[in-house]
Every structure is written in C-alpha cells, then in structure tokens.
DRENNU-716261 format. One line per field, with one value per residue (C-alpha): residue in three letters; x, y, z. Coordinates in nm, 2 decimals. Example, Ala and Ser with C-alpha at 12.3 -4.5 7.8 and 13.67 -1.06 7.14 Angstrom:
% DRENNU-716261
rest	[ala:ser] .
px	[1.23:1.37] .
py	[-0.45:-0.11] .
pz	[0.78:0.71] .
***
This chain:
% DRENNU-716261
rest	[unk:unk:unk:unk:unk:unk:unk:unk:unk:unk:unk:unk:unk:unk:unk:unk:unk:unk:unk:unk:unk:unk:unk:unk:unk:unk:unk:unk:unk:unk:unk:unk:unk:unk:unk:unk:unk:unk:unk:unk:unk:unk:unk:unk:unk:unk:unk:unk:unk:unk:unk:unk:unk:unk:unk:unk:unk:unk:unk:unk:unk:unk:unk:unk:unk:unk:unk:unk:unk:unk:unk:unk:unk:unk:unk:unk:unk:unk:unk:unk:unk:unk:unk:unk:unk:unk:unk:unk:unk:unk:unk:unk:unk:unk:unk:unk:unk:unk:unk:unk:unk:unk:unk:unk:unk:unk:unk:unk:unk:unk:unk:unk:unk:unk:unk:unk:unk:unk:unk:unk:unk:unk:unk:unk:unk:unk:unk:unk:unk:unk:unk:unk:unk:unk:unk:unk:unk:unk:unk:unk:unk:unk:unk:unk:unk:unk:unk:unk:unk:unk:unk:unk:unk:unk:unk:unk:unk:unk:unk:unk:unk:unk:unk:unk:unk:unk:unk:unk:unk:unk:unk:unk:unk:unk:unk:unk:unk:unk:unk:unk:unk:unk:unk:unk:unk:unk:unk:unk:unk:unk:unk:unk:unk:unk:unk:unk:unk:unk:unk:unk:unk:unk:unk:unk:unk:unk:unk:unk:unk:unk:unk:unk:unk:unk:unk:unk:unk:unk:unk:unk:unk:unk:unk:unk:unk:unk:unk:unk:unk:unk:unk:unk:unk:unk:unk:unk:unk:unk:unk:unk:unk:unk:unk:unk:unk:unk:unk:unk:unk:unk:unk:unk:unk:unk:unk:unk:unk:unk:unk:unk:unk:unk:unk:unk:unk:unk:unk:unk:unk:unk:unk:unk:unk:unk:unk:unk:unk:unk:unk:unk:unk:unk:unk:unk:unk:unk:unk:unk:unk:unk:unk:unk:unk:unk:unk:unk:unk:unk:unk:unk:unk:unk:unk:unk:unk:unk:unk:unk:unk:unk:unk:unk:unk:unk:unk:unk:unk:unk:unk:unk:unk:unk:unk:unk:unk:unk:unk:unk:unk:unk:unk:unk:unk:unk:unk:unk:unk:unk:unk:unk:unk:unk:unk:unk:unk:unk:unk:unk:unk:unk:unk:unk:unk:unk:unk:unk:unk:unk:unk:unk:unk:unk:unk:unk:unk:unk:unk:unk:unk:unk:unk:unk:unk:unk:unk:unk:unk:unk:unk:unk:unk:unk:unk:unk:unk:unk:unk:unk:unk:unk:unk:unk:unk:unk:unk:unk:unk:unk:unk:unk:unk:unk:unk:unk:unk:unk:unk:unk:unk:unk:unk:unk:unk:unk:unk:unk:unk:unk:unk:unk:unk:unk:unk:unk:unk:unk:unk:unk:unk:unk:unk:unk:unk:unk:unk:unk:unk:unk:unk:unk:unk:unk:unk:unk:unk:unk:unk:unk:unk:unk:unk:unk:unk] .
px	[0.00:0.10:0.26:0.13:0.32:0.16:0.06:-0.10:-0.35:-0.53:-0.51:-0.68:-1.04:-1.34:-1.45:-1.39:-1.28:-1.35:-1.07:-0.75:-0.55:-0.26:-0.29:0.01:0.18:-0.16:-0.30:-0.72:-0.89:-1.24:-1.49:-1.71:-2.07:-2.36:-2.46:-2.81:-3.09:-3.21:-3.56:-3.78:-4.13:-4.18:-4.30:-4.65:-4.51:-4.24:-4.46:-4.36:-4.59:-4.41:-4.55:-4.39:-4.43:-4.27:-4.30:-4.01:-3.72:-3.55:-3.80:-3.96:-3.62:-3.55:-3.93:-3.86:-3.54:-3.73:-3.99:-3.70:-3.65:-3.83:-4.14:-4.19:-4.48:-4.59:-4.91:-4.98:-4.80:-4.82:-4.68:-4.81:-4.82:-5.11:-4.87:-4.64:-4.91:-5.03:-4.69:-4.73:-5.06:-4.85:-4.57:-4.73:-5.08:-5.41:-5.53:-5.26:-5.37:-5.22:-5.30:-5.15:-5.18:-4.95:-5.13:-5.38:-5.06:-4.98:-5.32:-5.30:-5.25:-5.16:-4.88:-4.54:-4.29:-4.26:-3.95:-3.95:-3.83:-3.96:-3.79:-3.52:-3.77:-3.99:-3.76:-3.77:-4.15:-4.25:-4.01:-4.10:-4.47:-4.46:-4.26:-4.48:-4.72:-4.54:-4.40:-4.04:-3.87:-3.60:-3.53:-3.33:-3.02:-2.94:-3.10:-3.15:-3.27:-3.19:-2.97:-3.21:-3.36:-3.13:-3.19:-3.52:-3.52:-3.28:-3.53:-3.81:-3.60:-3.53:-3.85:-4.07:-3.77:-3.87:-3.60:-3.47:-3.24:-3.08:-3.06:-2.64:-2.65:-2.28:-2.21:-2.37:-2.10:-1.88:-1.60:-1.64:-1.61:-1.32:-1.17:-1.20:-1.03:-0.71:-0.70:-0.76:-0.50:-0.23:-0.24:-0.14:0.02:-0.07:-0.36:-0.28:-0.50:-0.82:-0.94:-1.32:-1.55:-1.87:-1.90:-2.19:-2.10:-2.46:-2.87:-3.00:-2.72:-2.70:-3.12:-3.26:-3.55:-3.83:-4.18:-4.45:-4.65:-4.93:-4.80:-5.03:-5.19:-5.46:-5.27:-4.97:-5.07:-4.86:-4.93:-4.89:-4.54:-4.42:-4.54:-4.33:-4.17:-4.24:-4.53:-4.48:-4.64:-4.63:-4.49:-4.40:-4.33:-3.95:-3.97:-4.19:-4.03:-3.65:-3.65:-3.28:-3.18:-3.36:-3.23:-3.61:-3.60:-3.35:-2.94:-2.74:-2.47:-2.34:-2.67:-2.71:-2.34:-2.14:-2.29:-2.27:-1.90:-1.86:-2.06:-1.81:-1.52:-1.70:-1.77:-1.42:-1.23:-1.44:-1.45:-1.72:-1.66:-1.45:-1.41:-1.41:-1.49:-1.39:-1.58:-1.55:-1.75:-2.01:-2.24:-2.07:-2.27:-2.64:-2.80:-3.13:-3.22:-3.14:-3.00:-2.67:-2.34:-2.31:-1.95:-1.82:-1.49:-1.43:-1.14:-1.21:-1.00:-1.02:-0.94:-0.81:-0.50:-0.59:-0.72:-1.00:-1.07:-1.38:-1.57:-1.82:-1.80:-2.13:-1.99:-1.57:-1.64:-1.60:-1.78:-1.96:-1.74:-1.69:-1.40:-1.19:-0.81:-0.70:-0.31:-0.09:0.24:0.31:0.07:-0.26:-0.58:-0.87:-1.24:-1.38:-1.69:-1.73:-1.33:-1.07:-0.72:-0.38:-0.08:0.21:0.48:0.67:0.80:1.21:1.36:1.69:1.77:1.89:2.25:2.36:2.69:2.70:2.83:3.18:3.49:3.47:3.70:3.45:3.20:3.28:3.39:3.08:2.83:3.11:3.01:2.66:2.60:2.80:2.54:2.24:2.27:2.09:1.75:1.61:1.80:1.75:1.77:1.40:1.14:0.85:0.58:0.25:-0.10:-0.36:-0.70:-1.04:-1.35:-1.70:-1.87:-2.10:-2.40:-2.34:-2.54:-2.52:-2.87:-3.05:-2.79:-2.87:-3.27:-3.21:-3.03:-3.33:-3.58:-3.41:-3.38:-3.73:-3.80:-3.54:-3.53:-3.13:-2.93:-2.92:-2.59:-2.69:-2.94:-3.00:-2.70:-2.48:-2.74:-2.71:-2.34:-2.29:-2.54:-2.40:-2.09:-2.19:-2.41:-2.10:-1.98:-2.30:-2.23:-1.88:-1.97:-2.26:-2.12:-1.70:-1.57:-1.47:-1.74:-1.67:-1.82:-1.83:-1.90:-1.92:-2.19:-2.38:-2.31:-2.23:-1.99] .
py	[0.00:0.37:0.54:0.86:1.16:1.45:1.63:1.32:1.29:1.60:1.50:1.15:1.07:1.26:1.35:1.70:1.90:2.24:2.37:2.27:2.36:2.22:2.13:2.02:1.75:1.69:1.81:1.83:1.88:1.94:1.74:1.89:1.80:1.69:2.00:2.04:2.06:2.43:2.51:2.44:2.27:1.90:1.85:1.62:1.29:1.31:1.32:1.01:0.87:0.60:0.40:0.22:-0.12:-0.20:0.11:0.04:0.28:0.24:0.19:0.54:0.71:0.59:0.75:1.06:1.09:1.01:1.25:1.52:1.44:1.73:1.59:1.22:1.24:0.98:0.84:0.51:0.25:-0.10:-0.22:-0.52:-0.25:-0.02:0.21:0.23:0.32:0.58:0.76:0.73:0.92:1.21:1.24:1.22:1.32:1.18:1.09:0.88:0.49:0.27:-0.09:-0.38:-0.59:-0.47:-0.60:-0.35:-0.12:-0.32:-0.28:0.07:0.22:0.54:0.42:0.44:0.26:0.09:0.16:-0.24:-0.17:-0.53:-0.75:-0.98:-1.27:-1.08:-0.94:-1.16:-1.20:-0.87:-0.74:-1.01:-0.89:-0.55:-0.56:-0.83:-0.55:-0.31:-0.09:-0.04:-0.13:0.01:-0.25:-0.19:-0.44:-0.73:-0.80:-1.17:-1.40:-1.73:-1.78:-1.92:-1.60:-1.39:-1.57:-1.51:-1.17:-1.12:-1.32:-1.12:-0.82:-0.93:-1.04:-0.73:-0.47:-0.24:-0.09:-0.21:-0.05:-0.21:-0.01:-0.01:0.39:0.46:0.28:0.64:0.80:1.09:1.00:0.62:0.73:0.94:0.60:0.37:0.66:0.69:0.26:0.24:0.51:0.35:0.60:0.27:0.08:-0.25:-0.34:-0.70:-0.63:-0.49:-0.43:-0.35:-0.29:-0.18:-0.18:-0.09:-0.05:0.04:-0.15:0.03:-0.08:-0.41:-0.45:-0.40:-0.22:-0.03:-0.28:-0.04:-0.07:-0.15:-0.41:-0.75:-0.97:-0.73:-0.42:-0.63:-0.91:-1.16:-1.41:-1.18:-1.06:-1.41:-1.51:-1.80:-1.79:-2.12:-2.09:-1.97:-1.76:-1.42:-1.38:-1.07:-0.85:-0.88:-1.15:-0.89:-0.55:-0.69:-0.94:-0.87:-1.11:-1.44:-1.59:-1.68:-1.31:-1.17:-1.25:-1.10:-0.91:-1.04:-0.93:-0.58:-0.46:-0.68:-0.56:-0.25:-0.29:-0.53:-0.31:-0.01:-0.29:-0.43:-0.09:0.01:-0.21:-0.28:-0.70:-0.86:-1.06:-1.31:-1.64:-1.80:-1.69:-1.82:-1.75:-1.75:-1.51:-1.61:-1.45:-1.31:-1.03:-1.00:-1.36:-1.24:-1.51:-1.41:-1.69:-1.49:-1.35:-1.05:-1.07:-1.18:-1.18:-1.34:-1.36:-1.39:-1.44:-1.24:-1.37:-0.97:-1.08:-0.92:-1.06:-0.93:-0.92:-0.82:-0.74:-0.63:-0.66:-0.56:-0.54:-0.39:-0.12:0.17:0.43:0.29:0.33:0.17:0.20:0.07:0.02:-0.05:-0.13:-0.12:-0.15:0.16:0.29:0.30:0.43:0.49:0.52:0.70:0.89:1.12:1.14:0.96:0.95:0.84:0.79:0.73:0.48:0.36:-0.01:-0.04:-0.10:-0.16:-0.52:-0.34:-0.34:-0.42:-0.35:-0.30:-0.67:-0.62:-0.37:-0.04:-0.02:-0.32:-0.15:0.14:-0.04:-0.23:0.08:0.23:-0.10:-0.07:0.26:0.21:-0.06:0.12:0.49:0.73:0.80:1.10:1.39:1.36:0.99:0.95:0.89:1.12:1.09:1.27:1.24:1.39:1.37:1.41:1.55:1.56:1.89:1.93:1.85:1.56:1.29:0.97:0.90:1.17:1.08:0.68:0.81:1.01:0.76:0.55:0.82:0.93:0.63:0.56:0.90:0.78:0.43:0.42:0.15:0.28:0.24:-0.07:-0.33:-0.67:-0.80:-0.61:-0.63:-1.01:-1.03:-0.82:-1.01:-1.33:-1.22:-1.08:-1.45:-1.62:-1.55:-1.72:-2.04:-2.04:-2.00:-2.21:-2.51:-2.41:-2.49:-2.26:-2.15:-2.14:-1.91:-1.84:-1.48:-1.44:-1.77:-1.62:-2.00:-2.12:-2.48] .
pz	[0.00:-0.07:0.24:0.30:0.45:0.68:0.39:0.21:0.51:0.38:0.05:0.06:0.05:-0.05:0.24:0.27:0.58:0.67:0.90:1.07:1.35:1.57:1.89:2.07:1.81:1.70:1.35:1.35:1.09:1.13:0.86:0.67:0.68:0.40:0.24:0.37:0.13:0.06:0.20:-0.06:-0.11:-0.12:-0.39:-0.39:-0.51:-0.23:0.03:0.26:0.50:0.74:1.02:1.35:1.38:1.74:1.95:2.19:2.31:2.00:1.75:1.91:1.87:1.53:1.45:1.59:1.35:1.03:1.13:1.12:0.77:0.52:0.35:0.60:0.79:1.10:1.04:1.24:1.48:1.61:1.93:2.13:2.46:2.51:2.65:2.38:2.16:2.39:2.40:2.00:2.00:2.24:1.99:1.64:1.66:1.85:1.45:1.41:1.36:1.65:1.64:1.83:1.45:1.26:0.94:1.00:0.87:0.58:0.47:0.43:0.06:0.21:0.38:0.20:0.41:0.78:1.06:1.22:1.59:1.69:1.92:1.68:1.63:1.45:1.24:0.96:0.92:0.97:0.70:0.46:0.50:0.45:0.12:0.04:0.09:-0.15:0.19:0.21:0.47:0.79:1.00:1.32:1.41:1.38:1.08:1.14:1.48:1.35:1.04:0.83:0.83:0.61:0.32:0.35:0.35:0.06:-0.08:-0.07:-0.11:-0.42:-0.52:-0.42:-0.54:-0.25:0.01:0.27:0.51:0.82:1.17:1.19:1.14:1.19:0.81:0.69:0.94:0.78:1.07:0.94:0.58:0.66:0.81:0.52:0.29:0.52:0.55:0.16:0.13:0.31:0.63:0.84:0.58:0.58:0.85:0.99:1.33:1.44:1.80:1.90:2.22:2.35:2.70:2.90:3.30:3.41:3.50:3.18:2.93:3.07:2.95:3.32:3.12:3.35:3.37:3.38:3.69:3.46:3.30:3.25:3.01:2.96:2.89:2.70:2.39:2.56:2.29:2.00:2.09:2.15:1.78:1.70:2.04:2.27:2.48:2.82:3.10:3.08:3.43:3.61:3.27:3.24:2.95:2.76:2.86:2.91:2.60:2.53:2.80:2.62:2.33:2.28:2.15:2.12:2.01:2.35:2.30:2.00:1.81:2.05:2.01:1.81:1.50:1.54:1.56:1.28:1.01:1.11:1.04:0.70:0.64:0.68:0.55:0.25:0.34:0.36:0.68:0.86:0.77:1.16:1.49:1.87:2.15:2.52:2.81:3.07:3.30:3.52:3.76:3.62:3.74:3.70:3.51:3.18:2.93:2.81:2.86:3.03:2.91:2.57:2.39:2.01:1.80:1.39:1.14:0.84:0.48:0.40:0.60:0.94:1.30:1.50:1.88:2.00:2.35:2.57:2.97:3.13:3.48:3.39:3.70:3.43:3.23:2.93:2.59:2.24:2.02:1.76:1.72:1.35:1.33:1.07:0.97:0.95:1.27:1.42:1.34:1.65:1.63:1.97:1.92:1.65:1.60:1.40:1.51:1.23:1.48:1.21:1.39:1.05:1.11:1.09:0.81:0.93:1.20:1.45:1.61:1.97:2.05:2.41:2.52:2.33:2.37:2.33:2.00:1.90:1.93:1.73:1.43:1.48:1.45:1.15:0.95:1.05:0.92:0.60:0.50:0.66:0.66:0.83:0.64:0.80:0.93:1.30:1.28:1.39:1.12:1.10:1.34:1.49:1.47:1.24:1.39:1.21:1.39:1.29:1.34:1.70:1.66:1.42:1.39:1.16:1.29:1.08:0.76:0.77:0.81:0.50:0.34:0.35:0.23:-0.05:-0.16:-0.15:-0.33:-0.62:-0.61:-0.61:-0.38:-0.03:0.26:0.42:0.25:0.34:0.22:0.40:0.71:0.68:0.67:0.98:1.18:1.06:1.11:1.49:1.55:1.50:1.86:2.02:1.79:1.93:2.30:2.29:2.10:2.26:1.99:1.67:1.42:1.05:0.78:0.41:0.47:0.04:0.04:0.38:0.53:0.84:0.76] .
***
C-alpha cells in the first residue's frame, strides 16, 4: 500500500474537511458536513408517509429521527403495549392509527414505508410482510434472529424490489467514511489487526428495562409478541419488557453490540466478513435469570489478512465506551466517538544493532560498518511521526444521515448504505460468537456464500 506523509493525510479521500489547527503535536482537521438541502417545497409525489411497527425505546427514537426528515410524515404505529401506543398518539398526533396488528398497517395504501423496531424474532416476518405489501422497509439491528432468516429476507427483497435499510446507522457516518479513505490510502500501511468494544457498566445498558406498573396480560398481547416464540407464562413483565436477556427473542450481545462494531469494520475495511470466529465469556454479575453472557470476547480471522478481537463486559467497573483500534504496519488508526485519530509509527527497516556486550573499540567499528550498510535515512535519525485527527462537526449525527439515506432512496429508487445483504453479513458475522460460545468450539463461515460450515 502507498505510504502517506503529513501532507498526504489532507489530500486523501473525498470526504472533505472544513478547517485545521494544531494542537500540541496533533493536527485536527475538522470534517465537513452533508450540504443540507435548501428550503424548498416537497414536492406532492415526495410526500412520505411511514409508520412504526414495534414502539419500543428504540423503534420510538429511530421514529422521531425520520420525522425530522423534510417531507416524511408519521401516520400510524403497532406495538403489542397499550402504553407504547399511547406515547405514539403524544408524539405524532391523537389521529394517528395505533393498532396492536400490525397488518392493519400493511393494509394501508396510504402508507409508503414501515421503521420495524420489533424484538429480533420478528424481524424476519414482519419485514418479509410488509414488502410483500409493497411498503419499504428500515429495519433496526441485527438483521436476522436465527440464520435461516437472512436468506429469506434477501429473498423477498429481491422479489418485491422495495427498500430495505438495516438499523447499523454509523455505516452512513462521515468519521467512518473518513476511516475507510485513510486505511484504503495506506495511512497505516498495511492493517494486519483490528481491536473493537462496546462496554456498558450500568442497570440500563445491561437491558434492566423499567416494567411499567401497569404491566399485565390485559394491557400487554402476551401471545402476540411471543409469535413463534415457545409458549410460556407471561410472568412478572421482564420477559416482555427486558427481552434482550432471552435468546427466545433476542441475540445477547453479539446481536445488541457486536454488529454494530462489525458493520463499522465491513464498512471500513471494505470486506465482507471473517471467515471463523472463537468465543468464550459467561455470565458473570447479572444472574437475573437471563439466558446470556453478560461478558463476551471473540477472536475472527479475516481472509483480508488481518485478526479481529472483539468485547463487551457488562460489569468492567467503568464508564460505558466503544472503540476501535485499527493497526498497521506503518501505525494506528482509533475510532472513539465522532473522531478519527492516524498515529504514524513507521516499522524499521533496518535489523537493528547491539553492541553494548563487546569492547569499546568493537564497538565502534561495529556501529562504522553498521552505518556504512544502513545509513541514516532522516536527518534527526528518527522517522517522522505525529498524529492527524479528524473531527466531525458538534451536533453531528449519523442518525438523521442513515434516516435520509433510507428516504431518498425511496424518493429515487437508487441502492441505499446498508441493504440486506450487507445487514445479513454483519449479523451473521456478529451471530458467529454465540455459535462459538454455545457449542466451545470454533465457528466457521463463508462470509461471500452467507453460510455457516
């Protein structure tokens, strides 16, 4: 790959920055953000009318940032909680239609698209029915529950031509952009290792979810949201309202944070997934009786040439944080928010001398031979180093850009960041970790195929 000097840093890429200034030995150049549109009137035919099918904390949020897109317009929600659907009246309008069916959605021909904020095991039939019903489609992370579902979906993607955009927002990131350019550029030289996290030291992060005090089987449709879920009692709400914690429902971390982290890597480094994964973790301070790891680590191997270590500890004692570590032969490149870090530490060339055992006149010849084969390169003997760092502007958010993603592209028809293929890889890619923990033993993949082996 093409080393880059300080200079080449601002030159690569096409993501452009608006400003730079030093601080300490650190150059930071700030990035430039998508040109907002200018205010103008929709125009009637891109009038977009969405609807919520799973009213939850994130399907709500992800609602809210659609709704901040010009021209999209909330006009009904589904959600197996009366309360949920309450809330939805309070944010988008007493008119709007809220049903605990979601099919009385799909039946609407005024509705353009659905946001699917459902738990994971109604991920794949909920998507498949609403492009069967002409809608398109955002569906949150991970893509898939089981494996068998991803083909399914492509599937039916493929078959009903609608859109379909999965819920991994930071693969619309300018910062994450900005990341693949440098890597692709050479800013590291060649990457041979990847390190990722997403820890989450606190009751909320760790899926200890509030149960209303209302919460029951007359206010909740217990049978509804377990659809093809086995059959048990509804219990004391936590199954309904803190589903993260069954693999009945949900995927554990690997599906909740995992994939996040491996779309920025796909993303990044432009692969299209490992091609095996070990496992190991265990449950460790949350014995609430939840079915999964409250702390994972995975290794993968990469066909690309590089390795991959990835966590998430529940209960590490510090504040929550994700991050990624990219390194190269020529340096490293960090992910922490909304910044990206080059720290240039070129590899030696030369194999070194040590002299220090042998005679003082021995020792000068020595280093006079040395130097005659392997003269100094760089006039202070040190090769060049610093950091450039890339910021995105306050107030950023990859949120709104992966929402518009997803609209324009349903205004215009075009490919979007993240469809199902790319959605399935990730999540297969994430799932791999609970195949290795569950089964201990080292899970393979054909990450072009989509197969487990």
């Amino acid at each position: 790959m093409a080393k880059m000097d300080r200079r080449g840093f601002l030159k690569s890429g096409s993501i452009a920055t608006v400003g730079t200034y030093l601080a300490g030995s650190t150059r930071t150049h700030l990035l430039a953000a998508p040109v907002a549109e200018p205010a103008k009137p929709i125009a009637a035919n891109d009038h977009i009318q969405i609807a919520l099918i799973g009213a939850g904390g994130q399907g709500q949020g992800d609602t809210k940032v659609a709704a901040m897109v010009p021209g999209v317009k909330v006009v009904a929600a589904a959600d197996c909680y009366d309360g949920c659907l309450q809330h939805a009246r309070e944010l988008w309008g007493k008119d709007i239609l809220t049903t605990r069916d979601y099919n009385e959605i799909l039946a609407r021909k005024d509705i353009d698209a659905v946001i699917i904020g459902t738990p994971d095991h109604w991920h794949m039939k909920a998507s498949i029915d609403a492009m069967n019903a002409g809608k398109d489609v955002y569906c949150e992370k991970p893509m898939i529950h089981l494996y068998s579902d991803g083909p399914k979906i492509i599937e039916a993607w493929r078959k009903t031509n609608r859109i379909m955009q999965i819920g991994s927002q930071r693969v619309s990131s300018i910062v994450y952009h900005k990341a693949k350019e440098l890597l692709a550029a050479g800013a590291i030289g060649e990457l041979n290792m990847v390190t990722v996290w997403y820890d989450r030291n606190s009751a909320q992060g760790a899926w200890e979810y509030t149960v209303p005090y209302d919460a029951d089987t007359t206010t909740c449709d217990w049978p509804r949201f377990l659809g093809t879920a086995p059959k048990v009692p509804f219990g004391d709400g936590q199954r309904f309202f803190q589903w993260r914690k069954y693999k009945d429902y949900g995927t554990g971390v690997a599906g909740d944070l995992f994939v996040h982290l491996f779309s920025g890597v796909h993303l990044i480094t432009n692969t299209t997934g490992p091609t095996r994964a070990m496992s190991t973790g265990g449950l460790r301070f949350w014995k609430d009786g939840r079915d999964v790891p409250d702390v994972m680590i995975s290794l993968y191997d990469y066909a690309k040439g590089f390795n991959l270590s990835v966590r998430t500890n529940f209960v590490d004692g510090g504040s929550e944080s994700e991050g990624f570590v990219f390194t190269g032969s020529e340096g490293s490149m960090t992910l922490a928010g909304d910044t990206v870090t080059i720290a240039r530490v070129p590899r030696e060339k030369e194999p070194g001398v040590r002299v220090g055992l042998f005679g003082e006149a021995t020792q000068k010849r020595m280093m006079e031979i040395y130097r005659e084969k392997y003269p100094v390169e760089h006039p202070t003997g040190e090769a060049l180093r610093g950091e450039e760092k890339y910021v995105a502007p306050k107030g950023y958010s990859d949120h709104y850009d992966h929402m518009k993603n997803w609209i324009d592209a349903i205004r215009t028809r075009q490919p979007i960041t993240e469809d199902p293929v790319f959605g399935f890889r990730a999540a297969g890619t994430a799932l791999l970790s609970n195949v290795s923990y569950e089964s201990g033993k080292i899970a393979h993949w054909d990450p072009d195929k989509m197969e487990l082996l």
